[in-house]
C-alpha positions in Angstrom: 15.1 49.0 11.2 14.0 46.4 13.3 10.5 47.4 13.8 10.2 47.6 9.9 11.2 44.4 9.8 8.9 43.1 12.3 6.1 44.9 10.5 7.0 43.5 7.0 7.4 39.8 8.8 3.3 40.5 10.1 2.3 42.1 6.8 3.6 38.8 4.9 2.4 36.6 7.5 -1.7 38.1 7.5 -1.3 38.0 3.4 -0.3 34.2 3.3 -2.7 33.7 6.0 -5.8 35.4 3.3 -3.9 33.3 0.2 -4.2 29.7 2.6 -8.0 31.0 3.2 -8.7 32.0 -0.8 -6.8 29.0 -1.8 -9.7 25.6 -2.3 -7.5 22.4 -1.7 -9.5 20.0 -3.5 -9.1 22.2 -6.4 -5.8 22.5 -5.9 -5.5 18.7 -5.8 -7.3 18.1 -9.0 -5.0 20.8 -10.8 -2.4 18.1 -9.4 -3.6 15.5 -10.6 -4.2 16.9 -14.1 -0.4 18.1 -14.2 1.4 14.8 -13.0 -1.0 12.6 -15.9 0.3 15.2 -18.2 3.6 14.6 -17.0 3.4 10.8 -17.1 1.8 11.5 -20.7 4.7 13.1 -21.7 7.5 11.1 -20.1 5.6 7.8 -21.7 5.6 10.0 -25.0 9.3 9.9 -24.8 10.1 6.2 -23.3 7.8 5.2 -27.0 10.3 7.7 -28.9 13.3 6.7 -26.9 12.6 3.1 -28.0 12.2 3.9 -31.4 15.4 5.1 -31.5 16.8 2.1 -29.7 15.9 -0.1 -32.1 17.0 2.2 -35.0 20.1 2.4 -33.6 20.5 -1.7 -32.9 19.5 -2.1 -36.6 22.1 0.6 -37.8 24.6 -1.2 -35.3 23.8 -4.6 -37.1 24.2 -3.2 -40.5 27.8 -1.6 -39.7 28.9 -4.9 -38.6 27.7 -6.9 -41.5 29.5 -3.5 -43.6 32.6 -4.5 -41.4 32.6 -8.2 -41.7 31.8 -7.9 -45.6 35.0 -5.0 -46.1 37.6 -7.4 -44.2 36.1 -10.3 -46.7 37.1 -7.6 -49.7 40.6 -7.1 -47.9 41.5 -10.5 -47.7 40.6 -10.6 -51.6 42.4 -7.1 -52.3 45.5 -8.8 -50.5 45.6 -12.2 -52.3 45.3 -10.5 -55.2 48.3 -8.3 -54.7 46.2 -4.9 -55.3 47.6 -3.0 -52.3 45.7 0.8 -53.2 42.6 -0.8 -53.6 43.5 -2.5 -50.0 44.4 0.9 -49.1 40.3 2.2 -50.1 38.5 -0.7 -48.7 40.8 -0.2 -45.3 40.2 3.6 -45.4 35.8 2.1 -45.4 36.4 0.2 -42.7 38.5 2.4 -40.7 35.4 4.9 -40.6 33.0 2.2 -40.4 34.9 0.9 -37.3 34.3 4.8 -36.1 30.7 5.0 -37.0 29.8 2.0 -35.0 31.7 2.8 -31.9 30.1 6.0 -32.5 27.0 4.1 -32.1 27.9 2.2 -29.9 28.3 5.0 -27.1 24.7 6.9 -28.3 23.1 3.2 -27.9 24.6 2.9 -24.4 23.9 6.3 -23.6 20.4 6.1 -25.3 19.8 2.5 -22.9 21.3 4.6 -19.9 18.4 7.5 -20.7 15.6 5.1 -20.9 16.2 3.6 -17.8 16.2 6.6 -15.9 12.8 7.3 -17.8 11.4 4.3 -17.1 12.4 5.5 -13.5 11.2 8.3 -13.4 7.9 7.1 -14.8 7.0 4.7 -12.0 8.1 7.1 -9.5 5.6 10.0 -11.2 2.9 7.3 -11.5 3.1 6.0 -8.0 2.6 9.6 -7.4 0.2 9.9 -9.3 -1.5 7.4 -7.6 -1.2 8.6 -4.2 -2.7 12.0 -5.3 -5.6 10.6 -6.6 -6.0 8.2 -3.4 -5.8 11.7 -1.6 -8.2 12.9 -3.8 -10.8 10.2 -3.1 -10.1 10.7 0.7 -11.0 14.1 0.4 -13.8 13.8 -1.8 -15.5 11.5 0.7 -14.8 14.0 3.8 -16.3 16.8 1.2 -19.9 16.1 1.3 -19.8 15.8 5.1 -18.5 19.1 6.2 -19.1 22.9 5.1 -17.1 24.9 2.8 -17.6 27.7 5.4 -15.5 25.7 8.2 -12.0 27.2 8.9 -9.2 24.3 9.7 -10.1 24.3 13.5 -13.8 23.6 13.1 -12.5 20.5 10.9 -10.4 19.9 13.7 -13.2 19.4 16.6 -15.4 17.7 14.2 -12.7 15.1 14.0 -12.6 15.0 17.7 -16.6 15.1 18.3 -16.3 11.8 15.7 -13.8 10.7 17.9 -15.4 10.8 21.5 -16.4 7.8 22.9 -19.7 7.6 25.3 -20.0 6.3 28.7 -22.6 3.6 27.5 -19.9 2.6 24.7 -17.4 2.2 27.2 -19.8 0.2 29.6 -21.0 -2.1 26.9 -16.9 -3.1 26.0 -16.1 -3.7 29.7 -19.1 -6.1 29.8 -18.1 -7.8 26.9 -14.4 -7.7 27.4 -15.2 -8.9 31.3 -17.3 -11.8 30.0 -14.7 -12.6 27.4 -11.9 -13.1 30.3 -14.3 -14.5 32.2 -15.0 -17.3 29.9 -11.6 -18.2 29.0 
């Protein structure tokens, strides 16, 4: 059982290992790119509709409490006037009113709550966003300069060859670093 294992363990590892060669990263980075700005589209999409709603919901809100204040006005009439079942109908209106608006109430703080975390969740995606397409433009510049036929360790020593330093480099720093101490 064990060697069957092992053997499925080196048949995965060889296929991953042909997938990471088949695979192009820069297109892979520009599919990237293209999902997260239609991710920010669509979360922007709904931060617009969410604050529709918001305000919908504020002017709803405003027009239940001018309902309220106007129905206790009609009470205080209904009671001076001694007409206790039509107090009864206008306290029955503003019994649900009351309702409705704490009703509203809650979806307008839970509808304030949601937007937040959108508007969260938007600068997070679009400083994302932004990192991917600095990555992009990193990658875009290294393009031109190297092969599409180099493997990873091939990219590796050319980083290194760009990284040596020559013995007449060296030489020419000591001088000047020597003549800077020298100076001072």
């Amino acid at each position: 059982m064990a060697l069957i294992n092992r053997i499925s363990r080196l048949f995965k590892a060889d296929f991953h290992a042909v997938l990471d060669q088949i695979e192009e990263p820069e297109a892979l980075l520009k599919q990237a790119i293209r999902d997260m700005e239609d991710d920010l589209a669509n979360t922007e999409q709904g931060i617009r509709l969410c604050v529709h709603d918001q305000a919908a919901l504020s002017s709803r809100k405003s027009e239940l409490e001018g309902a309220v204040a106007e129905l206790d006005a009609q009470l205080d009439l209904c009671f001076e006037s001694g007409k206790d079942e039509l107090a009864k109908t206008t306290i029955r209106k503003k019994l649900e009113a009351e309702r409705l608006l704490k009703r509203l109430n809650a979806k307008h703080a839970a509808n304030a709550k949601f937007l937040d975390e959108q508007r969260c969740l938007f600068d997070q995606n679009h400083s994302t966003l932004e990192n991917l397409r600095q990555k992009a433009e990193l990658f875009a510049q290294r393009a031109p300069a190297r092969n599409d036929d180099r493997s990873g360790l091939e990219d590796i020593a050319w980083m290194a060859r760009e990284m040596r330093v020559d013995d007449d480099e060296v030489e020419i720093a000591y001088l000047r670093e020597r003549s800077l101490r020298s100076a001072s």
